[in-house]
N, C-alpha and C positions, 0 to 999 in steps of 0.2 A: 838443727833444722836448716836444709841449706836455700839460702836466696830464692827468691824468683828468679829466673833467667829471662832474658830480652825474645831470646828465641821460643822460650815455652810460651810465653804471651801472645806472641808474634802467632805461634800453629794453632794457639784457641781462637783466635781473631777477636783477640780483647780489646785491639786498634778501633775499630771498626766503631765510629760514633751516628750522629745525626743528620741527615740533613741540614744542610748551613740555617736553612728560613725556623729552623725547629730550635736551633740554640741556644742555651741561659750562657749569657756575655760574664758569668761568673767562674764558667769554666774554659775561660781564656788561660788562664797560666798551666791545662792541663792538657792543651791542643797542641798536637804539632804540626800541622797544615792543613789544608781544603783539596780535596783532589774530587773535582768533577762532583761539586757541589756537597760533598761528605767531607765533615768533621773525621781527621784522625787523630787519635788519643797519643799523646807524647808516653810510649811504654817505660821508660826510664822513670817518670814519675805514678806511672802505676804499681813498678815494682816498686820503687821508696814505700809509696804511702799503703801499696799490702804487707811490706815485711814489719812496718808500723804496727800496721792493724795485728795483725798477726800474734806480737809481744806482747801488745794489751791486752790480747785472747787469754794467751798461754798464762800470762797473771793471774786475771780472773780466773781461771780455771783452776787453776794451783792452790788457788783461798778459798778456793770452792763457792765459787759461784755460779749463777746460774744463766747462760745467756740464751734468749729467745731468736728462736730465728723466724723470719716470715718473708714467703714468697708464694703467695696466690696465681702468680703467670703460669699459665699451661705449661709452659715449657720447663718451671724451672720447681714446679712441685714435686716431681719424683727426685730429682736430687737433692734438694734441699732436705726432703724428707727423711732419704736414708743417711745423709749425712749428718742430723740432728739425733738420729736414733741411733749413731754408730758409736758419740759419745753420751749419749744417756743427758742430751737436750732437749728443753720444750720447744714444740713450734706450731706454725701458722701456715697450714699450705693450702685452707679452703679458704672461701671469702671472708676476710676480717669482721668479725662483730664491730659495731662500735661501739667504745667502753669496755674494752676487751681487759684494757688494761687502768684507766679513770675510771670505771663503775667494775672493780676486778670481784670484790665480793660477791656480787648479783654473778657471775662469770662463775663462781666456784659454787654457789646455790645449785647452778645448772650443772655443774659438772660431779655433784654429787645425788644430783637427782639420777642423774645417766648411771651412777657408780649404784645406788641402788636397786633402777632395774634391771641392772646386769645379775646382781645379786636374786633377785627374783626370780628372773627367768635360768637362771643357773640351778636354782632349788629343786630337784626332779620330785619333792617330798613334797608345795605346795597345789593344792589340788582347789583351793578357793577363786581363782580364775577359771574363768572359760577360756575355751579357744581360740572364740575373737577378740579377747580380751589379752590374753597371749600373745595376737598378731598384733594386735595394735600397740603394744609395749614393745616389741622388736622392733615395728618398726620407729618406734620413738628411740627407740636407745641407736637405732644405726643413723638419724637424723643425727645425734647428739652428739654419737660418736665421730663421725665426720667432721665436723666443726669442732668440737672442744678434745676428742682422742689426742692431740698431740699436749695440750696443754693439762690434760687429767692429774698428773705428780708435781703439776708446778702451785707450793700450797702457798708462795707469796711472791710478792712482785717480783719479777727477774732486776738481774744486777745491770742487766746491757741488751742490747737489742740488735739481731745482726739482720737489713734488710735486703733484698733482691729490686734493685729500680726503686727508689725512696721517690721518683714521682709519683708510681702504679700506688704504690703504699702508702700515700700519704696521709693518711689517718693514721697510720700504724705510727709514724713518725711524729706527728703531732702529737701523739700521747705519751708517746714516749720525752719527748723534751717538755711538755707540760708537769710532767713528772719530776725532772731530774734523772733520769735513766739513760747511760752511755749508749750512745748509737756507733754502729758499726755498718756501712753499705755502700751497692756500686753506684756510683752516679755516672750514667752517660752523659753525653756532651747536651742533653736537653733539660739537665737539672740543675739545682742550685748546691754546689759540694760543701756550702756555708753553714745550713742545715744540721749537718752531720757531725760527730767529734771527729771520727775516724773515717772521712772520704777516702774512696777507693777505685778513682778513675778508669774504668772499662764498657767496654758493650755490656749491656746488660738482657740484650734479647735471644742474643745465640746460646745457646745449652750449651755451648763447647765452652766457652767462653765462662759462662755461670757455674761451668761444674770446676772448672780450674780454679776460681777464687774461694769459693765455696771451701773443695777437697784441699784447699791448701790453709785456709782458718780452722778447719774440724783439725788438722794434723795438728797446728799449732794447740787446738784444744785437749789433745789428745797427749799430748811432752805435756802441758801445766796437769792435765790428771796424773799423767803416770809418776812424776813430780812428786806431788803433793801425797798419794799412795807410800813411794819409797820414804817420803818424809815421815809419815804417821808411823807405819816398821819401823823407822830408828829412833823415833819418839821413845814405843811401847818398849822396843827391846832395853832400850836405857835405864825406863820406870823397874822392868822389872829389873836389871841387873843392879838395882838401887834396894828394889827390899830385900 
């Protein structure tokens, strides 16, 4: 997988931070200057600490774990979306519950209630409902599916947690370090990167910007799958070349 470049950073405008008066004085060592009142992000340490991020993806990946991603911002829902679906990840791109992840049982209650009236209303053979009674279970199951759809296959606590703006999400984060659960996210110049295991200094508001860090950790998740796949074939072929 090759580096982040200074230049590919540089054209997503992952420079591009906060307002000086909006800054956490803890991402000072990730500034490289003020121009006309705007924070710019020193890209040399956003490349380091994404190719960082990145290896501890492709790890987890490779042992088969499961990382949760969540980005509730308008702007950064459809990307995150398909790029958690691209490796067969859980995620979070509507409004965070809370307790999503510390009350996760009650979380999976509901996610298997939603899994039952899909079943239901899939049954073209049950005829013991009415019709309003039909409507009113679709439209429960598309509330449910909304909010918990991306998390439906996740049957126990993810291994790490990959966030979009860990200010916007700050519940999502506090549950997760409440936990013990590896975080992974961008922090703009208006957050605290101390938070996080794996800070990953960029804008966090521009799409351009959020699809480039994003589509560059799914890659990395994507070598620790195909990884861990070529490894399990040369496991099998061995066993059998054994009896």
């Amino acid at each position: 997988m090759q580096k982040p470049t200074y230049k590919e950073l540089l054209e997503a405008g992952c420079h591009f931070g906060h307002m000086r008066k909006k800054w956490n004085p803890k991402m000072t060592p990730y500034i490289f200057m003020e121009h006309k009142g705007v924070h710019i992000i020193d890209l040399n340490r956003t490349a380091e600490c994404l190719e960082r991020a990145a290896q501890a993806m492709k790890i987890l990946a490779k042992n088969g774990k499961k990382i949760l991603f969540v980005a509730t911002k308008k702007q950064a829902r459809e990307i995150v979306q398909k790029a958690a679906e691209s490796v067969d990840m859980p995620f979070v791109t509507e409004r965070w519950l809370g307790g999503m992840m510390t009350n996760f049982m009650t979380i999976r209650k509901s996610v298997k209630k939603m899994q039952a009236i899909e079943r239901m209303l899939a049954d073209t053979t049950l005829t013991s409902i009415t019709k309003k009674e039909r409507l009113t279970l679709a439209r429960e199951h598309a509330k449910l599916s909304k909010q918990l759809g991306g998390v439906a296959n996740l049957n126990r606590l993810p291994s790490a947690v990959y966030i979009v703006d860990i200010h916007h999400e700050h519940i999502a984060l506090a549950e997760a370090r409440k936990l013990g659960i590896k975080t992974f996210g961008i922090v703009d110049t208006n957050s605290d990167p101390t938070l996080v295991d794996y800070p990953i200094p960029s804008n966090d508001d521009a799409s351009k910007a959020i699809a480039f860090i994003t589509n560059y950790l799914t890659e990395a998740i994507r070598e620790g799958l195909q990884e861990r796949q070529t490894t399990q074939i040369q496991e099998n072929e061995g066993a059998a070349a054994e009896a």
